[in-house]
Short mmCIF file of the C-alpha atoms (twelve columns), coordinates in Angstrom:
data_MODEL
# 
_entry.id   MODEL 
# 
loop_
_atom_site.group_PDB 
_atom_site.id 
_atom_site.type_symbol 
_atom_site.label_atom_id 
_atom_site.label_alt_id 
_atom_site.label_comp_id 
_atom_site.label_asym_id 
_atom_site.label_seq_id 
_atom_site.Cartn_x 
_atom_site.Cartn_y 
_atom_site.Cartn_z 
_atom_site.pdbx_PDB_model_num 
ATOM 1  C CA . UNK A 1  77.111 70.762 -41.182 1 
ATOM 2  C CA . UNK A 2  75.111 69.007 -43.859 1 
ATOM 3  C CA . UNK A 3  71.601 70.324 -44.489 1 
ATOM 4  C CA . UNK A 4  68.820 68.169 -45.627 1 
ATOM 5  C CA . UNK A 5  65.673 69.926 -48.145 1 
ATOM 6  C CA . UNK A 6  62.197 69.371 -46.553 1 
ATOM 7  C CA . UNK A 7  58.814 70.440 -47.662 1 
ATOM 8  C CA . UNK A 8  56.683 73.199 -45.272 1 
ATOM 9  C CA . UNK A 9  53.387 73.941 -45.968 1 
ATOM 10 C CA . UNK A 10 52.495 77.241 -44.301 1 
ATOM 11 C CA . UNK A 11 49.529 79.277 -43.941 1 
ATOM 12 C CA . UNK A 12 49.135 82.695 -46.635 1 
ATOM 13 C CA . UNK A 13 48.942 85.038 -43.528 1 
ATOM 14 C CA . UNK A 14 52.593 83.419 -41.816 1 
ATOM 15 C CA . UNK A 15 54.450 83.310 -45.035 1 
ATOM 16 C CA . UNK A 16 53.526 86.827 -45.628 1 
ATOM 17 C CA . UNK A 17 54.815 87.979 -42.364 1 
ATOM 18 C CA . UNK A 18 57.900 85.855 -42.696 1 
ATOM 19 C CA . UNK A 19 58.144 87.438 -46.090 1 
ATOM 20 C CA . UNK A 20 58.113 90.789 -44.870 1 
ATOM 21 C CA . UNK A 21 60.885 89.430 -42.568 1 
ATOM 22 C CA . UNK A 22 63.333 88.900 -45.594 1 
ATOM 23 C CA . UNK A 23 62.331 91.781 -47.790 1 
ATOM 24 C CA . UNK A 24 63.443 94.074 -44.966 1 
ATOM 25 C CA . UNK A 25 66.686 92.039 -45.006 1 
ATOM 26 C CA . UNK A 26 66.301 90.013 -41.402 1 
ATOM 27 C CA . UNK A 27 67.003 86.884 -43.461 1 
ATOM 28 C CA . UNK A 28 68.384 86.446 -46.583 1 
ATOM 29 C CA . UNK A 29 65.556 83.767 -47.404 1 
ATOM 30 C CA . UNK A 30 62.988 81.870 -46.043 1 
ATOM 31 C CA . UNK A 31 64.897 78.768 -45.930 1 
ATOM 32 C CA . UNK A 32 67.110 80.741 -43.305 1 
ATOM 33 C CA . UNK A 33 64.422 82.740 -41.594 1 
ATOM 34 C CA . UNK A 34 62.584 79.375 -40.688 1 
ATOM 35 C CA . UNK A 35 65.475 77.461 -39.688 1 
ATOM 36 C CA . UNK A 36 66.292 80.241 -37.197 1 
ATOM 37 C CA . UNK A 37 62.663 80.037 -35.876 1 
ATOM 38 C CA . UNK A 38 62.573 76.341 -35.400 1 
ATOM 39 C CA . UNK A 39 66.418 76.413 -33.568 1 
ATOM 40 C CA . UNK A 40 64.691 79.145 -31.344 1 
ATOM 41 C CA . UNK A 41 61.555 76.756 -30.639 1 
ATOM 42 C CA . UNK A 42 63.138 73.824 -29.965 1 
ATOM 43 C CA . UNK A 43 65.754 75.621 -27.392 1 
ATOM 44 C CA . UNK A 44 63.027 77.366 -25.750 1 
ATOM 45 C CA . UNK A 45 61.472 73.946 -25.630 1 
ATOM 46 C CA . UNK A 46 64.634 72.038 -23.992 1 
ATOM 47 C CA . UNK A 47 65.106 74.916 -21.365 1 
ATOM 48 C CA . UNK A 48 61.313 74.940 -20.464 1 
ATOM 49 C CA . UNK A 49 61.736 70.490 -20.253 1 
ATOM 50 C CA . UNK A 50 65.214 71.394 -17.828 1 
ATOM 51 C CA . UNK A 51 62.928 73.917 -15.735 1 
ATOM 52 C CA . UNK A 52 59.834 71.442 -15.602 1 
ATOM 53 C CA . UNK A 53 62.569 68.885 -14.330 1 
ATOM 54 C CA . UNK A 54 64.109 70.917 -11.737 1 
ATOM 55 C CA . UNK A 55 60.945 72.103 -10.073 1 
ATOM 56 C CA . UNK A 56 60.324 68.474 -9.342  1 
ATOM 57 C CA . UNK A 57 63.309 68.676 -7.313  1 
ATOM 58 C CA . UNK A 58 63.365 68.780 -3.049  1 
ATOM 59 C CA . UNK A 59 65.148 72.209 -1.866  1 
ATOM 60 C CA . UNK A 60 65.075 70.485 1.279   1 
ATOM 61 C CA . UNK A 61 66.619 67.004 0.522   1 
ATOM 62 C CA . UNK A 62 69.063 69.178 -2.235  1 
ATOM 63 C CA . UNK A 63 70.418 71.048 0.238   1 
ATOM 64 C CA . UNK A 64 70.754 68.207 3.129   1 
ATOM 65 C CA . UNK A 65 72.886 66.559 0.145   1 
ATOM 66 C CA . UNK A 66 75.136 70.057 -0.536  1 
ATOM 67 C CA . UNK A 67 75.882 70.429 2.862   1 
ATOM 68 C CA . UNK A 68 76.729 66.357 3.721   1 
ATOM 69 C CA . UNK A 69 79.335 66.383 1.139   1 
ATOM 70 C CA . UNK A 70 80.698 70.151 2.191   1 
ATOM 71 C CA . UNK A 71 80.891 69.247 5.860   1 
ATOM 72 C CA . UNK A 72 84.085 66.308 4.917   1 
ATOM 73 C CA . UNK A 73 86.006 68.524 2.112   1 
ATOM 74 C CA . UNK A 74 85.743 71.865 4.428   1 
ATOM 75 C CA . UNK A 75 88.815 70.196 7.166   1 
ATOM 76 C CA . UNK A 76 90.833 69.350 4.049   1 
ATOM 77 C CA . UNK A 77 90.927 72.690 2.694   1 
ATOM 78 C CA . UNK A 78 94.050 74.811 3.256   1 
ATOM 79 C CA . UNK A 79 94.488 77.758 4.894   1 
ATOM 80 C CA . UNK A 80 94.455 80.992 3.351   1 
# 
């Protein structure tokens, strides 16, 4: 996958931690330690969106749906 350079301006105090983090070997650079971090943020960001979305949903009116469309495919099943 093709990789594009971009500038980051961090704080002293978070690129000494993430520092720390490749000098112990977590990352072999910064360039890889931070793209990790910001894949990890924006998946935790998507699944929290997905959550947000399905907690606007109606158990009741979900499961009235589930069960209308069992109740016609449950005759057509065969017999074990």
């Amino acid at each position: 996958m093709a990789k594009a350079k971009v500038a980051v301006t961090l704080d002293a105090p978070v690129l000494d931690r993430l520092d720390r983090l490749v000098d112990r070997g977590h990352f072999p650079n910064r360039s890889q330690a931070i793209e990790v971090a910001v894949t990890e943020k924006l998946d935790r960001l998507e699944r929290r969106r997905l959550a947000e979305e399905c907690a606007k949903l109606d158990p009741a009116a979900e499961q009235a749906l589930a069960d209308e469309g069992l109740g016609a495919d449950v005759a057509a099943w065969p017999a074990y």
